[in-house]
C-alpha positions, 0 to 999 in steps of 0.5 A: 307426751314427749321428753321435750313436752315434759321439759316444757311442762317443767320449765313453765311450771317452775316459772309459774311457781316463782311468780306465784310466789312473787304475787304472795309477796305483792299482793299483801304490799298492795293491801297496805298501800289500800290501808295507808290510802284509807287512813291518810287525808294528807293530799301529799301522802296521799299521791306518794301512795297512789303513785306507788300503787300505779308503779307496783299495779302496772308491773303486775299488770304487765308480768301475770298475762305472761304468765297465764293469770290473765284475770288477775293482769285484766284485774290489776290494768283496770286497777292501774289506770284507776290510780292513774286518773286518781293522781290527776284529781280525785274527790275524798270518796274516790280515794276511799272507793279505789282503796276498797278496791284494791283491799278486795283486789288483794284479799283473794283467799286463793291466787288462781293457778295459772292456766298453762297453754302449751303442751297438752293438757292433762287438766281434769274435767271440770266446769270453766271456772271463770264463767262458773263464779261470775257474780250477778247480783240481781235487784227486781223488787217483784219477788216471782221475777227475781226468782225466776232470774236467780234460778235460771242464771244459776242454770247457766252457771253464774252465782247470783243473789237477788235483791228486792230493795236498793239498800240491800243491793247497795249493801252487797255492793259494799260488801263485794263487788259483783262482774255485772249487775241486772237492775229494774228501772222501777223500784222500791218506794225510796228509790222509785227510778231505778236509772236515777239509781244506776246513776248514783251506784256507777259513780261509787263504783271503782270500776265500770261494771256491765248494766243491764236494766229490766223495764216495763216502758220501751219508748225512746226516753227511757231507752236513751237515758239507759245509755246515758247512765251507762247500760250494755243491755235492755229488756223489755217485760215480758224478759226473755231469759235466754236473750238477757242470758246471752246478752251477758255471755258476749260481754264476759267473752270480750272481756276474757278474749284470748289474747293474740298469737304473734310469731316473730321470725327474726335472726337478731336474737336480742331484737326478737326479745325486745319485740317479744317483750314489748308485744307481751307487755301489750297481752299478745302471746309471743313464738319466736323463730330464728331457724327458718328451716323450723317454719312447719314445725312452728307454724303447725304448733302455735297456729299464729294470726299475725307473723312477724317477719325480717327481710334479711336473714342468713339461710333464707329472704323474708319475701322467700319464707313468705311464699312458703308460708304461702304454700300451705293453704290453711295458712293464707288468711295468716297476714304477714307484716315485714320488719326490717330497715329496708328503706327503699319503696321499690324493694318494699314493694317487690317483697309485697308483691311476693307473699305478704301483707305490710311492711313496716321501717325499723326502727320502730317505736313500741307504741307503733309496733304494737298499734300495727300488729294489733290491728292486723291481729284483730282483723284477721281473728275477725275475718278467722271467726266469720269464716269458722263459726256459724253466724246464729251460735258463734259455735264452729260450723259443720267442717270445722268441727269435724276437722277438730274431731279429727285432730282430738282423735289423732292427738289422742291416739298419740298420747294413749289417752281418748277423747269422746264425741257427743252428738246433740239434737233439740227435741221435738224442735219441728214443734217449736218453729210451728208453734212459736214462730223461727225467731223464737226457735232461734232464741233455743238454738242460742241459749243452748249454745251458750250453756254449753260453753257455760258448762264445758270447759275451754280445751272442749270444742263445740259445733253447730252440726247442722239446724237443731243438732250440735257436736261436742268434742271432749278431749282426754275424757272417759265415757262415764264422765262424758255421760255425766256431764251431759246428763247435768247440762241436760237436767239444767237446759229442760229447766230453762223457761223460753218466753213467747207471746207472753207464754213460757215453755220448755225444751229438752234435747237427746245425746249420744257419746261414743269414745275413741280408742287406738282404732279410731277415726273421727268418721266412725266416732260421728256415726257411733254418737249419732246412733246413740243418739237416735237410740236416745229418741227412739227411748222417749227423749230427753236422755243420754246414752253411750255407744257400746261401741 
């Protein structure tokens, strides 16, 4: 690591420190005005307090992204515009709902360290903790069902309870909110629909909570109804475990989406604040540059989906720095939105026609500003991800994962560290397709998929290699803990029952690892894991094994 990379560590970490201070002091106001909330029934106290509430959870939404508590701003925004709908009409239950909430929002025994971005990362290996401690409460009221589900959501990485009646359900609910909830639409005698019970809970609820609903009927009533009280997923009986499973992944990796990177190049260093600020309070994650001469240096670094660009500047045009950002191929689908006061169509038009992809007038309102790079932003993730990821996973395809193993064994190398290379392949997976049919095989290729991503952590990058083989990249990771790992998500994934034509089945998977060292290159780290790998089949399957190498 580099003196200024230490410097950088340093400053974002004493920033980081103060506002994890700042929070120690915030959150317990916050748990008096729940408790002020929960022992007044004067209208007028009651709107000074959620007014309050609002104020205090807005600037708390909008400062923790900034400074990596995304969880916590995602927790404090929803929190926020619940005090918001509150001050316009709310009901005694509602009010005493929101300040639950928040008691439970600002008890949390142990503020989240913030998760620093910049600079490399010197974290050690441990499991994603915000899809390990996801809460899933599960109410089935047949018992083998439930167990069944609480066992193999717990292999993917989540913390469920099972429940078989409604009360207890209703009494953990009250206890601690749950991230989602999986609810038989036939349940116990006292409350035989369990739509109608859905109802009833989502009206309780402080904030909406994903809903998945397990039924025995399929017909377009009972589908419909689902939709109308609120559900994000519904599963026919016999369930497919590993579709229930990623049906909840998806809704977990839209509510963690990164936030967008936006690169502001700009010689007016006060605008540039105030475009960093606005766009920051809006979650997007801000470079600013006001030396173009800078611009490989930036654009390598942060990688940015959207840049922000002035058309006047001292040493160099906007429409100039365009086309050079243009030079570089791997930079061309990064859209390029001009900011300036250039007024004239003709010269907006030349500029376009030049490099770039909109232009926008100052002065420009906050909520504008943000509208257009946002949706430029969004775009351009969606069209990024399309290209890169591989359509069935959602994991990085063949190219893009040997470019990342190639970048993880040059930084590596940099920095006197190592990373290991694995490569997976699904056992006797030939016997899957013939047996069980290509869709089924799919729903394996998935589920594995999603329990890698369950059980690595964010820095690791994985790729669907090709058919029933995946790569994993494992940055600053030695060989014994690779191993581990690995050995671990196996043992979890052999236990994952897969359903077909009412029979449940098994598969395992093979893997080598090999770990580089000052020499490597990523070539040569594929073909280590990959002999490792055969070695693991040739040695009877479902194994790991390293490369002596």
């Amino acid at each position: 690591m580099t003196s200024s990379d230490d410097e950088l560590q340093q400053l974002l970490l004493t920033l980081s420190t103060q506002f994890r201070e700042r929070l120690e002091n915030e959150l317990p106001e916050l748990r008096a005005l729940a408790q002020q909330l929960l022992l007044t029934n004067d209208a007028a106290v009651q709107q000074l307090i959620l007014q309050g509430m609002r104020e205090q959870l807005h600037k708390l939404a909008g400062a923790a992204g900034t400074f990596g508590y995304s969880d916590l701003g995602a927790q404090a925004r929803a929190l926020e515009l619940s005090s918001a709908e509150l001050l316009s009409t709310s009901t005694e239950a509602q009010l005493q709902a929101h300040a639950q909430a928040l008691q439970l929002f600002s008890q949390q025994d142990c503020i989240p360290q913030a998760n620093v971005c910049s600079g490399p990362s010197t974290a050690p290996h441990t499991n994603n903790s915000s899809e390990v401690n996801r809460r899933i409460y599960i109410l089935e009221p047949n018992q083998q069902l439930g167990e069944n589900l609480h066992s193999t959501l717990q292999n993917f990485g989540y913390a469920t309870e099972h429940f078989r009646t409604s009360a207890a359900l209703q009494a953990a609910v009250n206890r601690q909110l749950p991230d989602a909830l999986i609810i038989d639409s036939h349940l116990d005698e006292e409350n035989p629909d369990g739509l109608a019970f859905i109802r009833e809970l989502a009206a309780q609820l402080p904030l909406p909570l994903p809903l998945l609903v397990i039924s025995q009927q399929q017909d377009f009533d009972t589908r419909l109804r689902a939709v109308r009280v609120g559900v994000a997923g519904f599963f026919a009986k016999p369930v497919n475990f590993s579709a229930l499973e990623g049906r909840l992944d998806n809704i977990f990796v839209q509510q963690r989406g990164e936030p967008y990177r936006v690169l502001i190049i700009d010689d007016d260093l006060e605008l540039s604040k105030r475009y960093r600020l606005v766009l920051n309070n809006a979650g997007m994650q801000i470079e600013t540059l006001s030396q173009p001469q800078n611009i490989d240096e930036v654009m390598h670094r942060f990688n940015p989906e959207v840049v922000l660009l002035d058309v006047h500047m001292p040493l160099c045009s906007g429409p100039e720095l365009a086309q050079i950002i243009r030079f570089n191929d791997a930079w061309l689908r990064v859209p390029i939105i001009y900011l300036s006061a250039e007024s004239d169509i003709s010269n907006q038009i030349k500029a376009l026609l030049k490099a770039g992809d909109d232009f926008v007038t100052k002065p420009i309102s906050d909520n504008a500003l943000v509208a257009s790079v946002f949706a430029r932003a969004q775009r351009a993730r969606l069209l990024s991800t399309a290209l890169s990821r591989d359509s069935l996973t959602g994991l990085l395809k063949h190219a893009d994962i040997k470019e990342q193993i190639a970048i993880e064994v040059e930084r590596t190398a940099r920095r006197g560290s190592s990373a290991c290379v694995v490569m997976l392949d699904l056992d006797n997976f030939k016997q899957v397709n013939d047996r069980y049919g290509h869709a089924i095989g799919d729903n394996v290729i998935r589920a594995l998929s999603n329990l890698l991503r369950q059980r690595l952590r964010r820095i690791d990058s994985l790729g669907r290699y090709g058919g029933e083989e995946f790569t994993v990249v494992l940055p600053d990771c030695k060989l014994a803990q690779a191993k581990n790992i690995l050995d671990e998500i196996r043992q979890r994934f052999a236990e994952l029952p897969f359903m077909a034509h009412d029979t449940s089945f098994n598969v395992t998977f093979s893997a080598g690892i090999a770990q580089s060292n000052s020499q490597s290159n990523a070539n040569q780290l594929i073909e280590l894991a990959d002999q490792a790998m055969y070695a693991a089949k040739k040695a009877g399957r479902n194994q790991v094994l390293c490369s002596p190498a």
